[in-house]
C-alpha positions in Angstrom: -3.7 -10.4 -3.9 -0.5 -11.9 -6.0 -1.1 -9.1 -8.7 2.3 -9.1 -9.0 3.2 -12.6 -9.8 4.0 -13.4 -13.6 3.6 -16.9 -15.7 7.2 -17.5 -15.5 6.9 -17.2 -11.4 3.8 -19.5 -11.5 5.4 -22.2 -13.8 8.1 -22.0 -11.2 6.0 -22.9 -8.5 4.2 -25.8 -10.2 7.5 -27.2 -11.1 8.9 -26.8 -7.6 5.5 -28.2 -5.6 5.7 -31.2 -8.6 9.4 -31.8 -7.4 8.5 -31.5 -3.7 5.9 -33.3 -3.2 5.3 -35.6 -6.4 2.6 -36.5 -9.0 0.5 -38.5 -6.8 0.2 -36.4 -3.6 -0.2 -33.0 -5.4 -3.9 -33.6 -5.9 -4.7 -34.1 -2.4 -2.3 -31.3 -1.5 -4.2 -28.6 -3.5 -8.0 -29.6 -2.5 -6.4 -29.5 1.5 -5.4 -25.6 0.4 -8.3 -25.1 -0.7 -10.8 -26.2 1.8 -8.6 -24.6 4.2 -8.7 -20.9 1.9 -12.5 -22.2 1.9 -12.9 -22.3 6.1 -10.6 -19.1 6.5 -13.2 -17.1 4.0 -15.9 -18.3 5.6 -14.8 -17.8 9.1 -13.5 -13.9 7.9 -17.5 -13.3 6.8 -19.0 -14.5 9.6 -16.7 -12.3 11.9 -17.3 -9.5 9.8 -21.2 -10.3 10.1 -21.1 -10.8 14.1 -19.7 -7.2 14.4 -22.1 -5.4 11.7 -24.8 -7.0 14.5 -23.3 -6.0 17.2 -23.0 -2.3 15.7 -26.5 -2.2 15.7 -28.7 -0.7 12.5 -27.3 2.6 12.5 -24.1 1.2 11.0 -25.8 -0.8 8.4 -23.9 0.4 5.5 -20.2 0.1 7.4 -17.9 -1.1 5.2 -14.2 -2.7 7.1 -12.4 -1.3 4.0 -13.3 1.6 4.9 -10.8 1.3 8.0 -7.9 1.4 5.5 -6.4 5.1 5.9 -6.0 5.8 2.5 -9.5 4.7 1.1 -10.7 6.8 4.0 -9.3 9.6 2.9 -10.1 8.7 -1.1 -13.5 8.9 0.0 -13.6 12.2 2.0 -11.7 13.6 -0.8 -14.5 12.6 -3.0 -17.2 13.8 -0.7 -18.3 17.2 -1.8 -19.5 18.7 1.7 -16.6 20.3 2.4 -16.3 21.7 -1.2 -12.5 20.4 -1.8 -13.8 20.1 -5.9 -14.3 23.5 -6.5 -11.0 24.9 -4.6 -9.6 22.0 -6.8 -10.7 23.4 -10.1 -10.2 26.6 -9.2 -6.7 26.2 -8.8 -4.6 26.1 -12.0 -0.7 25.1 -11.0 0.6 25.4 -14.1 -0.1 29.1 -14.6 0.9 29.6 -11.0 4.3 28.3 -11.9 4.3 30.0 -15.2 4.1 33.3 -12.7 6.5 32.6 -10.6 8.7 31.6 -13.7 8.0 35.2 -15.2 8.7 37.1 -12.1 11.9 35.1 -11.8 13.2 35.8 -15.2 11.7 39.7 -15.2 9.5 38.8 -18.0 5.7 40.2 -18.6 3.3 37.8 -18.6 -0.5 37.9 -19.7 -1.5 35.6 -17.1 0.6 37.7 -14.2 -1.5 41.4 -15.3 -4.6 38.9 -14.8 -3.8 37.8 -11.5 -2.8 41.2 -10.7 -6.2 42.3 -11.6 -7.9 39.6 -10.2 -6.8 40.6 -6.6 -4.7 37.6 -5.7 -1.5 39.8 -4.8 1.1 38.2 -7.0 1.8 39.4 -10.8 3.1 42.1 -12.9 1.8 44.8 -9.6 4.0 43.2 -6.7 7.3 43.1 -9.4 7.3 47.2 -10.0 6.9 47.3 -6.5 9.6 44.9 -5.6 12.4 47.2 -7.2 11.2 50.4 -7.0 11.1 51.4 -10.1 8.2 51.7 -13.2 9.9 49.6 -15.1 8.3 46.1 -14.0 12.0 44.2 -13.9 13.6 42.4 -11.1 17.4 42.6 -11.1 18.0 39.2 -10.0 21.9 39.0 -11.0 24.4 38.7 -8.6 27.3 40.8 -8.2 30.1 41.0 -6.5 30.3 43.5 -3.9 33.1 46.2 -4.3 36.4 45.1 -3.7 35.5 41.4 -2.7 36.3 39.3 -5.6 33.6 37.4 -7.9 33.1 34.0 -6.8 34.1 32.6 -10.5 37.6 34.6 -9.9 40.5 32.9 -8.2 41.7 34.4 -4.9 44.8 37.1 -5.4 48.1 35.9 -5.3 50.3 37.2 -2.4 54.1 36.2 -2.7 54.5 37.3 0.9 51.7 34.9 2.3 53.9 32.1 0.4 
């Protein structure tokens, strides 16, 4: 619950209640926050008990953290009915980026004539059939087209426009 509280914040808070409420009443003070933790914890089981009852026995094993959207989901991930583990292994991202990287930069790649071959679509086959040509390279450089001007170049000077 305060997970994120250091020594130097607790120190702080002793020295503050000590301040606040002095020596002789901090005593008192602390078993009063504590019986009252005490009646709230109990109070939060026995709700939580009434409504496993009222359930009935098929929900025996019902769990209220299990209401909590992202442990729910932790724990269908984990489930294995719907086979999510092996489409998780069986997907390797890094060499899918390494691919893309390759066909980007028009280099061969081991891993892309594998893919090719395994049937996936993507690899060294779709790149000699992106540009035509048996050569396997994408021209991905842009030019200029013919009489428009690069766009590193500065515009043409015209003294009439002036």
């Amino acid at each position: 619950m305060f997970n994120d509280i250091g020594a130097l914040e607790i120190v702080t808070l002793v020295i503050l209640a000590v301040l606040i409420f002095g020596p002789d009443k901090l005593p008192k003070l602390i078993q009063d926050v504590t019986r009252t933790i005490r009646k709230i914890r109990q109070f939060s089981d026995s709700a939580k008990q009434d409504i496993r009852n009222e359930l009935g026995p098929e929900f025996k094993d019902f769990e209220f953290e299990d209401l909590n959207p992202k442990k729910f989901i932790r724990k269908q991930m984990e489930n294995d009915d719907l086979g999510l583990k092996e489409i998780r292994n069986g997907f390797d991202l890094k060499k899918e980026m390494a691919e893309v990287a390759d066909a980007v930069h028009g280099r061969e790649s081991d891993s892309a004539e594998d893919s090719g071959s395994r049937g996936t679509g993507s690899g060294g086959s779709s790149t000699t059939s992106a540009n035509g040509s048996g050569g396997g390279r994408i021209d991905m450089e842009k030019r200029p087209e013919p009489g428009k001007p690069a766009a590193g170049d500065p515009p043409p000077f015209d003294a009439d426009a002036t």
